[in-house]
N, C-alpha and C positions, 0 to 999 in steps of 0.2 A: 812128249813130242815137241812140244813147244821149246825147252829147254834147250834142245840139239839144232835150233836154228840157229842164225848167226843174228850176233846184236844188232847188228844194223833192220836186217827183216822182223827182228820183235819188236824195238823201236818203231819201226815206219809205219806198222801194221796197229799197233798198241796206242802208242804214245804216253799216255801216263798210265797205262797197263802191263807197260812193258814188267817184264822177269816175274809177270806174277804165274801162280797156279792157276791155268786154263780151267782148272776143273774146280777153283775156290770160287771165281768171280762172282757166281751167282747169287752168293752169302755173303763176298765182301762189302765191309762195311755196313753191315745193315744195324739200325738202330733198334730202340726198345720196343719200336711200333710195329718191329718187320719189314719194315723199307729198304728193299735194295739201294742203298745210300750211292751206289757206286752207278748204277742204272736211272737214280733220281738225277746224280749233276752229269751224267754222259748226256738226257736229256735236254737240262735246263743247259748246254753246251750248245747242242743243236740248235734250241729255240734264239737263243744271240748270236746265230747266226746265221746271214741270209744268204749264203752261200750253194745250202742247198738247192736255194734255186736256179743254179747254172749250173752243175753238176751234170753230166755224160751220166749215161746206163750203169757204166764201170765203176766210175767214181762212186754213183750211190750206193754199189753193194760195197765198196772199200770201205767208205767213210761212213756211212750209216747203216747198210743191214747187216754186216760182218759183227760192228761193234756191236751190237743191239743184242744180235745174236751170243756174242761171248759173255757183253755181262750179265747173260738169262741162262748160264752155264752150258751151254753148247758150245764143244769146241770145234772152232772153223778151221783148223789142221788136221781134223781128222777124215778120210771122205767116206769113212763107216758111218756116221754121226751129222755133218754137213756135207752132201753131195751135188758137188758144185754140176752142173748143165747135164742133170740127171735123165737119161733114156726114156721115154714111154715103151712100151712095148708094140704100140699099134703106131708106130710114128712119131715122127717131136720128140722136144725136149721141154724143163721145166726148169729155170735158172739152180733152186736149191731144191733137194729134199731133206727133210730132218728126218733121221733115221734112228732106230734101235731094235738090236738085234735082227738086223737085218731086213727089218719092217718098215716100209715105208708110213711112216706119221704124220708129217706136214710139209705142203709144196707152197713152194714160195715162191711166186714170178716179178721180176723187180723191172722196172720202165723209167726210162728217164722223165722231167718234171714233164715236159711240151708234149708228152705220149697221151692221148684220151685214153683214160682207163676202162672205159668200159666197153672201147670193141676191142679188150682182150679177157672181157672177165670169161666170154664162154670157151676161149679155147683153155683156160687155166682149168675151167670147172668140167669140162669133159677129158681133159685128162687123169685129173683128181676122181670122179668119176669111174670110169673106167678101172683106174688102180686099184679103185677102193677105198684110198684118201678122205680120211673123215676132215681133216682140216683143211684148207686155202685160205694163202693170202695174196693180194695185190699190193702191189708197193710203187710209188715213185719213193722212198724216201719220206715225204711230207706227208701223204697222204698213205695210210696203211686198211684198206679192205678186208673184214673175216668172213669168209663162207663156211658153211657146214653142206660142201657136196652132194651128200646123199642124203640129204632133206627133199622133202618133193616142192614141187613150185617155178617158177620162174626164176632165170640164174640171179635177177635181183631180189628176190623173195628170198634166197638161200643167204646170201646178207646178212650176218646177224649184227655188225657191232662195226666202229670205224672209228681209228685212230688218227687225229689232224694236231700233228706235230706243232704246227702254226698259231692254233687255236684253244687248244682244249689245255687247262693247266696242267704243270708237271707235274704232279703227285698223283693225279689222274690219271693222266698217259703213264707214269711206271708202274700204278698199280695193277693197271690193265694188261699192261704186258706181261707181268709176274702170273697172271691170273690164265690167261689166253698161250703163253706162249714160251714157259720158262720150261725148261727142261726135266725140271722134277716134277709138274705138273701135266707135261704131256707124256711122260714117260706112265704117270700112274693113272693116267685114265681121267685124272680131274676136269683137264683142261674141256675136254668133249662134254663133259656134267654140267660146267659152268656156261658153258657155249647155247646147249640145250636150255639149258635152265632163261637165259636172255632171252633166247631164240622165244620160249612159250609165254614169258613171263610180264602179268599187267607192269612192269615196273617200267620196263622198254614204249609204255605207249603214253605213262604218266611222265616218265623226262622228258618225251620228245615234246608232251603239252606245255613242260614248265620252261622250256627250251624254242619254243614256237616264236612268243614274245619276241625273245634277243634275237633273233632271228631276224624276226619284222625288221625291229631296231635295227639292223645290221644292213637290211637292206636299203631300206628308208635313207640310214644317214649316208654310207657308202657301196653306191648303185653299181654293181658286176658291171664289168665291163662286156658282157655278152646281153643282159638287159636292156643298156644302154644303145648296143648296136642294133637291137632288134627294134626297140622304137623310132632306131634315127632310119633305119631303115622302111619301115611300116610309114610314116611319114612323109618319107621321098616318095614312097610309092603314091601314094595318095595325091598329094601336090603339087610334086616334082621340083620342092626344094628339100634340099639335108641341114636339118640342122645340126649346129657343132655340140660336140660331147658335154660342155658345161650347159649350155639350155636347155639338153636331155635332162643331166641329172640335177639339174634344178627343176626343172618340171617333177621330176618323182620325187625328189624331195619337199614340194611345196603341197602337192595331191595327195602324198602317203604319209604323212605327218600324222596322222589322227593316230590314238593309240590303240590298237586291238582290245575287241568287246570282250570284257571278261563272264564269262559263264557259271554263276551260282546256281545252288542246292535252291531252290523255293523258302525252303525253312530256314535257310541263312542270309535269307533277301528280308524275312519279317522279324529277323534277330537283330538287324542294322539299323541305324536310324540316319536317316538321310545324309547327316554330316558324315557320319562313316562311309557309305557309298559314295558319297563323292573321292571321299580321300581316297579310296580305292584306283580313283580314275588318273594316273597322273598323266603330267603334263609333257608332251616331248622336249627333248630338249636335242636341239642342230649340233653335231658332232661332224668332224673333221673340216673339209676346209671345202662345201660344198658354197656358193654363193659369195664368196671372199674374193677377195684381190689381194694376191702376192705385191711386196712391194720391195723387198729383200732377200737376201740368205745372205748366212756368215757358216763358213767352210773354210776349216783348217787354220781359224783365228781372223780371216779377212771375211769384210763384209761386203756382198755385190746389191747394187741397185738392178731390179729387175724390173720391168712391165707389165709383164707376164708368166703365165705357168710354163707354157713353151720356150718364154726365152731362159727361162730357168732349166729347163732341162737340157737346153743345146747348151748353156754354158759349163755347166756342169761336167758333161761330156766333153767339154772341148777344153776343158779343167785338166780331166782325167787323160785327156791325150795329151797331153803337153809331160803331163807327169810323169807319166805310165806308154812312153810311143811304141815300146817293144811288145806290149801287151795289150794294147787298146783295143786290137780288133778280136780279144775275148769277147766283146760288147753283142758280137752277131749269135754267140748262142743264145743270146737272152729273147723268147720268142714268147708270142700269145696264145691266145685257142685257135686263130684260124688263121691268123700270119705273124712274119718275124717283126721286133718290134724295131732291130737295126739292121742294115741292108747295104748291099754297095748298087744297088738297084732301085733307085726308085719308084720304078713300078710295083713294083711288092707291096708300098704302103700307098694309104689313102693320103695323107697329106705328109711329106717327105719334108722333114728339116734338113739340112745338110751342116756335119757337122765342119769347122772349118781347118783346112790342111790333111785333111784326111781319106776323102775320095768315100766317105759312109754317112750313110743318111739315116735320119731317126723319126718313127712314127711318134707325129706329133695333133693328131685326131685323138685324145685324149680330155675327158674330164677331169679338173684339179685334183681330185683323190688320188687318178691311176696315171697322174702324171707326178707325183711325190712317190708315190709307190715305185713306178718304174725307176725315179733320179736316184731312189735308196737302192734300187737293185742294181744299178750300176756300180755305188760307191760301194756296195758289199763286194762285187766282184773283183775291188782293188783292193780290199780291205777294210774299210772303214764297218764303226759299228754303225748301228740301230739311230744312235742319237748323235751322231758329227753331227748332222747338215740341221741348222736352224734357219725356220723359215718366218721371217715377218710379215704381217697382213694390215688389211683392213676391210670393213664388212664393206 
């Protein structure tokens, strides 16, 4: 099938897959470990790129769960096999189903990044449900959810395992995929074996303990921007002043420093001897740019003197308009959890930048972290990689 398209729709659809056998990819390139060699650098492709995060509903099934899907040997030209905006029978639709022999296998509901996923996990899992659908998954793209439907419990209880494109390393994420989701795997009944097996198994409650840790650490050093809003908010309440996003997350970074108490065996407490318990304890160490002062960036080989974290992100932006004028106002899909992060409204944000010549204002209520974070999601949206923009500081 794939064959009898025309170049150009193998091309656009492919890219460096084009002309191959739809029905090889899932084996191409695989090394002597069994690595989907071709599924590991489609990944490690993804992760350099932060594009997904402005990516439409559409876009992510093209660019990312199409591809994902073909190199786990599922052909997406087929619609016996991937069944693109598949029927329920009691109502609705489900973006894909994975089929065989005319059975339906795995539903897959895809959402663009700015969608909360989980006021659509129960309409996914009651239609999965209802079919019969021993698999579900949720998807922006970035973030991939696996359910086992007809497990009992709460639609978060049926959760077994999650995929953070973002996060988790590539050899991980394609092993996982190979495991959960490849076509020879769900075709023979494995995938459901291996799903159950997570779903019951001590090992799911021993990684999330070894995983708790970096966690902590994650939080500590680079405070969510929904944490952050909830204390600055909890505080006006209280006082009836708001304080700005860097005093939040220097408050939680100054208060959660301590390192989480680690929990021993009794008999491995009287097997240590003091110096070794201590060493056990270590020390935190301040990670990204919480408590600092920007004083530079250099972008595109020029260096700018900055102020601030804000002036640095309106300049940046007003960089990228000067660059980019036909394109700039790509800038407004870039949104948060609870509002857009660019606007031609300034009502929409809490403290509205305006950027200049351009009639669009930029939320700039922002902690140093999620204000680097946001300047890299703009320069990803024109292009640039991960590491253009170098930023200079001082504590």
């Amino acid at each position: 099938m794939l064959n009898n398209l025309p170049s150009t729709a193998r091309e656009s659809f492919y890219g460096d897959y084009a002309y191959m056998n739809i029905n090889k990819l899932a084996n191409y390139g695989e090394g002597v470990n069994g690595m989907n060699e071709k599924l590991l650098n489609l990944i490690k492709e993804l992760q350099s790129s932060r594009k997904l995060e402005t990516y439409s509903e559409e876009a992510t099934k093209q660019a990312v769960v199409l591809k994902i899907l073909a190199a786990l040997g599922w052909d997406p030209f087929e619609p016996e096999e991937v069944y693109p905006e598949y029927s329920i029978r009691n109502g609705g639709r489900v973006d894909y189903s994975l089929r065989y022999n005319g059975i339906n296998k795995v539903f897959i509901e895809v959402k663009k990044i700015s969608e909360d996923l989980e006021r659509h996990q129960e309409q996914l899992l009651n239609y999965s449900f209802h079919e019969g659908v021993k698999l579900a998954i949720l998807t922006n793209g970035i973030s991939w959810w696996f359910y086992l439907p007809l497990r009992e419990g709460s639609w978060e209880q049926r959760k077994f395992y999650t995929i953070e494109i973002y996060e988790q390393d590539a050899e991980s994420i394609a092993e996982n995929f190979e495991k959960f989701l490849s076509k020879e795997n769900v075709i023979s009944g494995k995938t459901i074996e291996f799903a159950e097996n997570v779903y019951k198994s001590k090992q799911k409650k021993s990684l999330i303990e070894r995983t708790l840790p970096k966690a902590w650490e994650k939080i500590i050093t680079e405070p969510d921007e929904q944490l952050v809003e909830l204390l600055a908010d909890t505080t006006e309440k209280i006082c009836g002043y708001r304080p700005d996003s860097d005093t939040v997350a220097k408050f939680i970074h100054d208060t959660l420093k301590s390192p989480p108490i680690v929990h021993m065996p009794t008999q491995d407490m009287h097997t240590l001897s003091p110096k070794k318990i201590k060493s056990n304890q270590k020390a935190h160490t301040p990670t990204g740019y919480t408590g600092k002062s920007i004083t530079a960036f250099v972008l595109d080989g020029k260096r700018y003197s900055v102020k601030s974290w804000r002036e640095m992100l309106l300049k940046v932006s007003e960089l990228m308009y000067i660059k980019y004028p036909n394109r700039f106002e790509d800038v407004l899909t870039l949104v948060g959890r609870k509002r857009p992060y660019f606007s031609k409204n300034p009502n929409e944000l809490r403290i509205p930048g305006e950027i200049r010549g351009t009639g669009i204002y930029v939320e700039t209520h922002l902690n140093s972290n999620n204000c680097v974070k946001l300047t890299k999601k703009v320069l990803a949206l024109f292009g640039y990689p991960e590491d253009a923009l170098k930023i200079e500081t001082r504590d």
